[in-house]
DOGUVEX-300098 format. One line per field, with one value per residue: residue number from 1; z negated, y negated, x negated of N, C-alpha, C in turn. Coordinates in steps of 0.1 Angstrom, whole numbers, plus 5000, padded with zeros to 4 digits. Example, Ala and Ser with C-alpha at 12.3 -4.5 7.8 and 13.67 -1.06 7.14 Angstrom:
BEGIN
n <- c(1:2);
n.z <- c(4922:4929);
n.y <- c(5057:5022);
n.x <- c(4868:4872);
ca.z <- c(4922:4929);
ca.y <- c(5045:5011);
ca.x <- c(4877:4863);
c.z <- c(4922:4921);
c.y <- c(5033:5000);
c.x <- c(4868:4871);
This chain:
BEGIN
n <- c(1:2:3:4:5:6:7:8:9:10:11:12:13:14:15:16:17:18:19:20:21:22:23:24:25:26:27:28:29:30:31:32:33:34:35:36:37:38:39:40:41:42:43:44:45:46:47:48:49:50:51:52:53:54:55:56:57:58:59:60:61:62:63:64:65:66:67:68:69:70:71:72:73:74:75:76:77:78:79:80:81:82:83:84:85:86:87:88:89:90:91:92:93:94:95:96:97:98:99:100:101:102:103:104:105:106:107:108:109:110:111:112:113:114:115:116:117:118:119:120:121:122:123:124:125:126:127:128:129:130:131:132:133:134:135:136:137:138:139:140:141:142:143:144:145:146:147:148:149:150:151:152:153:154:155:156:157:158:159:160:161:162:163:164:165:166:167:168:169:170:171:172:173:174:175:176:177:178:179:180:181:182:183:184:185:186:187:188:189:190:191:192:193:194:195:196:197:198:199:200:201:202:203:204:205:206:207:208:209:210:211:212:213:214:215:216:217:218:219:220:221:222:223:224:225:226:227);
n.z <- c(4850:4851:4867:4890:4890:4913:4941:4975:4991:4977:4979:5008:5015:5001:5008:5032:5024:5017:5039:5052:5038:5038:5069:5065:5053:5068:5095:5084:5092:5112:5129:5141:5169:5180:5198:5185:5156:5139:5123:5101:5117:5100:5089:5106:5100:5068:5055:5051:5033:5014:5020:5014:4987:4980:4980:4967:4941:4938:4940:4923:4903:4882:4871:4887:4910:4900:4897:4925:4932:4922:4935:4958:4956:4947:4973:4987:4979:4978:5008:5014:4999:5019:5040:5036:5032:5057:5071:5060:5071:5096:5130:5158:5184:5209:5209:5212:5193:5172:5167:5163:5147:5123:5118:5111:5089:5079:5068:5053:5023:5006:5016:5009:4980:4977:4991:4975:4946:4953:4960:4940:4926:4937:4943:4920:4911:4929:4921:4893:4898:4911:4893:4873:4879:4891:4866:4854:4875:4879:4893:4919:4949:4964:4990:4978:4959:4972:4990:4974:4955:4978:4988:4962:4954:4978:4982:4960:4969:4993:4981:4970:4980:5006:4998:4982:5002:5028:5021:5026:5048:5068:5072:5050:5057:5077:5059:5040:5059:5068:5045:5037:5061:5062:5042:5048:5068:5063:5049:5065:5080:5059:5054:5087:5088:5072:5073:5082:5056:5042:5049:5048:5018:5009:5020:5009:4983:4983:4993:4973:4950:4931:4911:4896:4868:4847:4818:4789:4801:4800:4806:4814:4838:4831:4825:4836:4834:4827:4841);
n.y <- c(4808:4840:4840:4865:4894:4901:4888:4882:4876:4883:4913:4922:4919:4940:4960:4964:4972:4996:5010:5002:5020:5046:5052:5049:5068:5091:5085:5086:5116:5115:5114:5087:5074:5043:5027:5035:5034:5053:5060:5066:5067:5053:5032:5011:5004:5006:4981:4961:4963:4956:4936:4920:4932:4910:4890:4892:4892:4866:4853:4863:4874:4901:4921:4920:4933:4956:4973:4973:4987:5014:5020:5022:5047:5063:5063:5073:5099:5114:5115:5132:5155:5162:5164:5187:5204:5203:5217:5243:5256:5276:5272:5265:5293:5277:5258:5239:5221:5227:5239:5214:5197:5207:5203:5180:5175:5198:5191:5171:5174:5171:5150:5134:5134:5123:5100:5091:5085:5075:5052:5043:5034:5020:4994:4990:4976:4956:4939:4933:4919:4896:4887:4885:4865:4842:4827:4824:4802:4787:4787:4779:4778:4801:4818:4826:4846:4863:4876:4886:4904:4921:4934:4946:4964:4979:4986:5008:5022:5035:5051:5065:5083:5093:5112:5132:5133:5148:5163:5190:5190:5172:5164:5153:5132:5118:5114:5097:5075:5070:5062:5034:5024:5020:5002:4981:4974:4972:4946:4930:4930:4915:4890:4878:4880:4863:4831:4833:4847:4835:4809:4822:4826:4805:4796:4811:4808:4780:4787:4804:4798:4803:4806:4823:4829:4849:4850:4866:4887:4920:4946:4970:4998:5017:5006:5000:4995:4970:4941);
n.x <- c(5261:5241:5210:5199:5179:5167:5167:5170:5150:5127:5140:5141:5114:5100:5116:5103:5078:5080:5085:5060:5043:5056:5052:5024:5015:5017:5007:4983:4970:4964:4932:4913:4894:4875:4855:4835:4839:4854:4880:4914:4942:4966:4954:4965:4993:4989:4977:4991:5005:4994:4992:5016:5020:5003:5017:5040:5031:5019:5042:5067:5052:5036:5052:5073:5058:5048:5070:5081:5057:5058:5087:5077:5056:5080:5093:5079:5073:5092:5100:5079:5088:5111:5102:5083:5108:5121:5098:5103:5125:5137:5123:5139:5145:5140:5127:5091:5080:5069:5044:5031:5051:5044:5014:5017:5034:5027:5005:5010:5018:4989:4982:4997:4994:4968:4968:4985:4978:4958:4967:4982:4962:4948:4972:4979:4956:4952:4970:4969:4946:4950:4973:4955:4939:4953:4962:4940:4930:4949:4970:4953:4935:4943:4939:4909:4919:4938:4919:4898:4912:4925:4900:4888:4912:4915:4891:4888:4911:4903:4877:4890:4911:4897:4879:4898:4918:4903:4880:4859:4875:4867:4826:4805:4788:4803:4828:4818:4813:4832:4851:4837:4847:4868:4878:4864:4876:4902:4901:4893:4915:4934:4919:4920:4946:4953:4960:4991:4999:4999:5015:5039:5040:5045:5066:5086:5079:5093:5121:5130:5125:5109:5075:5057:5034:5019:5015:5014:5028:5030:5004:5011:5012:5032:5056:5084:5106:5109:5112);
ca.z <- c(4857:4851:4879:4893:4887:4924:4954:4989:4998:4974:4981:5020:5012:4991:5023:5045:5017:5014:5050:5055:5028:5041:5079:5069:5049:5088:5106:5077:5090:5129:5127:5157:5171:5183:5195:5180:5150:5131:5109:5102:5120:5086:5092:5120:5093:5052:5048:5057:5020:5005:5021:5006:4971:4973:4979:4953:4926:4939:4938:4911:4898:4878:4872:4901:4920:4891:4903:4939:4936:4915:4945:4973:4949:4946:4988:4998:4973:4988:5020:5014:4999:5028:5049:5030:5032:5069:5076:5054:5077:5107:5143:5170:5193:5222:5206:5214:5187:5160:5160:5162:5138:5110:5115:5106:5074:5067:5061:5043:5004:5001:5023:5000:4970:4981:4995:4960:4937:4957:4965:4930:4921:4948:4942:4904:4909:4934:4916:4881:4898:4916:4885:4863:4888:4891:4856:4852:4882:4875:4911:4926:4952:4967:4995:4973:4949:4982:4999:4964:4951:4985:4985:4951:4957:4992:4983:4948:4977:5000:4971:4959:4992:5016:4991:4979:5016:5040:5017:5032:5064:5073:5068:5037:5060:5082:5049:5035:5068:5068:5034:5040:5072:5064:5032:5058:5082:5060:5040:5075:5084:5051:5061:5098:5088:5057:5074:5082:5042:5033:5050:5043:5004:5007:5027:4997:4969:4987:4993:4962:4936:4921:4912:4885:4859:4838:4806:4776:4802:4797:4823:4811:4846:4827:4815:4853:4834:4819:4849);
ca.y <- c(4821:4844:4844:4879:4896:4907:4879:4885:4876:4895:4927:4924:4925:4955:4975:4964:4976:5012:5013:5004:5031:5057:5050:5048:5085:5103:5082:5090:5124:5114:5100:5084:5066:5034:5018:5042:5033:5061:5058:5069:5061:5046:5013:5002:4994:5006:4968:4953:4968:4949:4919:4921:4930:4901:4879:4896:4891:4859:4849:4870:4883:4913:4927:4924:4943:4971:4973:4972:4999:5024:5023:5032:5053:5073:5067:5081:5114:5112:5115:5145:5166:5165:5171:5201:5215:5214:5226:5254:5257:5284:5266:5269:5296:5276:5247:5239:5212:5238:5233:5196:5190:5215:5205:5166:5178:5205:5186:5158:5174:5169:5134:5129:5138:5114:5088:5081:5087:5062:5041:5035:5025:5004:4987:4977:4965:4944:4933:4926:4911:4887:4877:4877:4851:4833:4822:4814:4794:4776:4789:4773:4791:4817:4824:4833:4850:4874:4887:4897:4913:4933:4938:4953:4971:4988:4998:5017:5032:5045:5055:5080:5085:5103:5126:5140:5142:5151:5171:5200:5192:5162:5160:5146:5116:5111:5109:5082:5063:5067:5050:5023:5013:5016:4993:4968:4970:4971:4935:4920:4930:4907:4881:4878:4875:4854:4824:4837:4852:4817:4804:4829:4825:4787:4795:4818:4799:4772:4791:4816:4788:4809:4807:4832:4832:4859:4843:4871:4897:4937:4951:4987:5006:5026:4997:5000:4988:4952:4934);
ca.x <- c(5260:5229:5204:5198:5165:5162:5167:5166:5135:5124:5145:5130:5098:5103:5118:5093:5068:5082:5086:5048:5038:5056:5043:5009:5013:5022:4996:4971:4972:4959:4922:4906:4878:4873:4847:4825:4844:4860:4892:4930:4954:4969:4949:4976:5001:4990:4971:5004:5012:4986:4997:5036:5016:5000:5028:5051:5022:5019:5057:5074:5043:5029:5065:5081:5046:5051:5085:5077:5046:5065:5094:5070:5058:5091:5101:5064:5072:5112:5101:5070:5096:5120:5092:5083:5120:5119:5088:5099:5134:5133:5127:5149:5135:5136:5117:5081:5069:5068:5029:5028:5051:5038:5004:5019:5040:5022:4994:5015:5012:4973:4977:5004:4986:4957:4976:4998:4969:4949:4977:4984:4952:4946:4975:4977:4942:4951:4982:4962:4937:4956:4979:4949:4932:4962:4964:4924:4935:4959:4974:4946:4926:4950:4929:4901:4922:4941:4908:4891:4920:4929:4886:4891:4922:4916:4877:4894:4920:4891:4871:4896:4917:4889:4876:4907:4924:4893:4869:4860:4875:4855:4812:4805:4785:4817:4835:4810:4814:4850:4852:4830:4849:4885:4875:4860:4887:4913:4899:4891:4929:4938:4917:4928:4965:4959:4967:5004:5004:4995:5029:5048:5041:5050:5080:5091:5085:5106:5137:5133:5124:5100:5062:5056:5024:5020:5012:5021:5029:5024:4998:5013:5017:5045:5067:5089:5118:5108:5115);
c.z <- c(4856:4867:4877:4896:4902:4934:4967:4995:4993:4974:4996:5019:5007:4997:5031:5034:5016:5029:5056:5052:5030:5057:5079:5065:5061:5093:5101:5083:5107:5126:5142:5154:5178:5185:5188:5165:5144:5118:5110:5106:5110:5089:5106:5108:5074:5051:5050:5045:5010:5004:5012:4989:4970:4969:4969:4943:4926:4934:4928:4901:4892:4878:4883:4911:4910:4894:4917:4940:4933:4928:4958:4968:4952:4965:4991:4988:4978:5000:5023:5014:5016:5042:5050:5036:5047:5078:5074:5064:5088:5122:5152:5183:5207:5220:5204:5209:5176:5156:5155:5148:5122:5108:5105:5091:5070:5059:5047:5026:5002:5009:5010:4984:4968:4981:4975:4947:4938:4962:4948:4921:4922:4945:4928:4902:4917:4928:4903:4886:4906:4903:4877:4866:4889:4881:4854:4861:4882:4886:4916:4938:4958:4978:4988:4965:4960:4984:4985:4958:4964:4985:4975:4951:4969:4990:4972:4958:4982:4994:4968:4975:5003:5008:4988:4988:5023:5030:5022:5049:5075:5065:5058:5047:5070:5071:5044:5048:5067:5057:5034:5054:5072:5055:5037:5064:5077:5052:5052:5079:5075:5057:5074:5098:5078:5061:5073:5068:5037:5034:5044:5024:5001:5008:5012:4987:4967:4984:4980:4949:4925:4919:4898:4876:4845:4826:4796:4787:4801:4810:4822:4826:4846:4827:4832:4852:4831:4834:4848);
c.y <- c(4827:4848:4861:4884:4898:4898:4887:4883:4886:4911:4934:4928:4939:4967:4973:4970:4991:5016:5016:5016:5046:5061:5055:5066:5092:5101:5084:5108:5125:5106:5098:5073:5052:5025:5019:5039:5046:5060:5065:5059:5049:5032:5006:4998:4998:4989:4961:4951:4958:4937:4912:4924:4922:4891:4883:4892:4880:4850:4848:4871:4898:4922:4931:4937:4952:4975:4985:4988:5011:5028:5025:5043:5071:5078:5077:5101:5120:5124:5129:5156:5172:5169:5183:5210:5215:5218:5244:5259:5268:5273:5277:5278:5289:5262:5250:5231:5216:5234:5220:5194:5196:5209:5187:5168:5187:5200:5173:5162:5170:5153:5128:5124:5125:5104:5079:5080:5071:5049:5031:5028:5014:4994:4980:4970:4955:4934:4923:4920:4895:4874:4875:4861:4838:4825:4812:4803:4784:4776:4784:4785:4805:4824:4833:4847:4868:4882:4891:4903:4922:4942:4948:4963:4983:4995:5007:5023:5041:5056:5068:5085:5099:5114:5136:5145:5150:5160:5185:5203:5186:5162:5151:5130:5109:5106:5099:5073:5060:5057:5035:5015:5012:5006:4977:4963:4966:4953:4928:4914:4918:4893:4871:4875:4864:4837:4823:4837:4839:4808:4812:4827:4811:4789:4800:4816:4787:4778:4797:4808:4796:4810:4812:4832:4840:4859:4857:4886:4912:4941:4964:4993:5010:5020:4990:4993:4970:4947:4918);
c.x <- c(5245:5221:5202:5188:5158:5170:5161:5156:5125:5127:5136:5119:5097:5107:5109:5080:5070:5085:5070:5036:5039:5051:5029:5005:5014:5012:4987:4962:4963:4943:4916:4895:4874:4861:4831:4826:4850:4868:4904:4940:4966:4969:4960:4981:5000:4986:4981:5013:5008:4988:5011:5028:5011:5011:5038:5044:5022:5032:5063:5062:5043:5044:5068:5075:5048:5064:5089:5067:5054:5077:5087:5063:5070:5096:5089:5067:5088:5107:5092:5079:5107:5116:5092:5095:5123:5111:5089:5113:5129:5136:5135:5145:5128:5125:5105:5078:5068:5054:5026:5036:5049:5027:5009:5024:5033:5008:4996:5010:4994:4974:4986:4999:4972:4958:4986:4988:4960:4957:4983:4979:4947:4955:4980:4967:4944:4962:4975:4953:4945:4967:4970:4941:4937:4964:4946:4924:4938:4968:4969:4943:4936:4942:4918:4911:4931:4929:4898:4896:4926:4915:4889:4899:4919:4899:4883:4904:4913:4883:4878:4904:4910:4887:4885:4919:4912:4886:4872:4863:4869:4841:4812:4799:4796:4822:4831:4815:4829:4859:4849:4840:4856:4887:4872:4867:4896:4913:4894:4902:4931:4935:4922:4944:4967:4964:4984:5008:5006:5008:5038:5053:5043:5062:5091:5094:5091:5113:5142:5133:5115:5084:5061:5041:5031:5016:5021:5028:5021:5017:5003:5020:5031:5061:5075:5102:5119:5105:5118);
């Protein structure tokens, strides 16, 4: 009987990854302060993304995370549109969250815009960096191999992310800070949970029987179907 390219452990992951993606696009949209800290809302649950890309890259590898990115990807552009169409709908006169929830959708295309741009930079870099590591490796080293590939990944998010949502609406030196700290926070977050990832990706390649190196595969973004 031919095994079947997509397992349940792996399917999960893959909803809790397009669940966390489209989350973080709404809360991208609220920024607050902490602490004298300043960030988007976002940082509650986007690095949660990074986490599940590592362990798919880890797992399955490079495929599976080309897979995986491309379908949050499609849910996070899903989900804008339908935004869009009922923002664009007539409210109900007697309804009073007409402002609130326009200013959340209506601001979604340019978070959107930002968010998928920088989302899918962020995450093939942390994807190729992870399987290319993995092989120089020998799968040694996953610790190291997690926090310099979310490092990598989540500063190339920030990098592109703030400029092309906030410009203009936020001070160019908020915007610098804002980069700098969601890049920090967001690779502290990694850190801080990487014990857990660290089970979790044991537990996985128990039950799933899979530990994937990417020997001879295609890094081609495009190639969504070679699975």
């Amino acid at each position: 009987m031919q095994k079947t390219n997509v397992t349940v452990p792996f399917m999960l992951l893959g909803i809790l990854f397009n669940v966390c993606l489209v989350a973080a696009n709404l809360l991208e949209t609220k920024v607050v302060q902490l602490g004298g800290i300043t960030a988007t809302a976002g940082l509650i649950v986007f690095p949660i993304s990074y986490i599940i890309n590592d362990c798919i890259a880890e797992v399955w590898g490079f495929r599976k995370a080309r897979l995986i990115i491309w379908s949050g990807f499609a849910s996070n552009f899903l989900v804008i549109a339908f935004g869009q169409l009922a923002v664009s709908l007539p409210a109900a006169p007697f309804w009073e969250g007409e402002a609130g929830f326009n200013f959340v959708f209506g601001m979604a295309p340019r978070i959107a815009i930002a968010s998928l741009i920088a989302f899918l930079a962020g995450s093939f870099l942390n994807a190729y960096v992870m399987s290319r590591m993995k092989i120089s490796s020998g799968g040694k080293h996953f610790s190291v191999r997690a926090i310099l590939s979310t490092l990598i990944g989540e500063s190339a998010d920030s990098l592109l992310f703030f400029p092309i949502a906030f410009a203009g609406l936020i001070p160019v030196e908020e915007l610098l800070i804002m980069i700098g700290t969601q890049a920090t926070l967001k690779s502290l977050y990694e850190v801080a949970i990487l014990p857990v990832t660290i089970r979790v990706v044991r537990y996985i390649k128990k039950v799933d029987g899979s530990d994937v190196y990417d020997v001879g595969t295609s890094y081609n973004i495009l190639r969504v179907k070679d699975i």
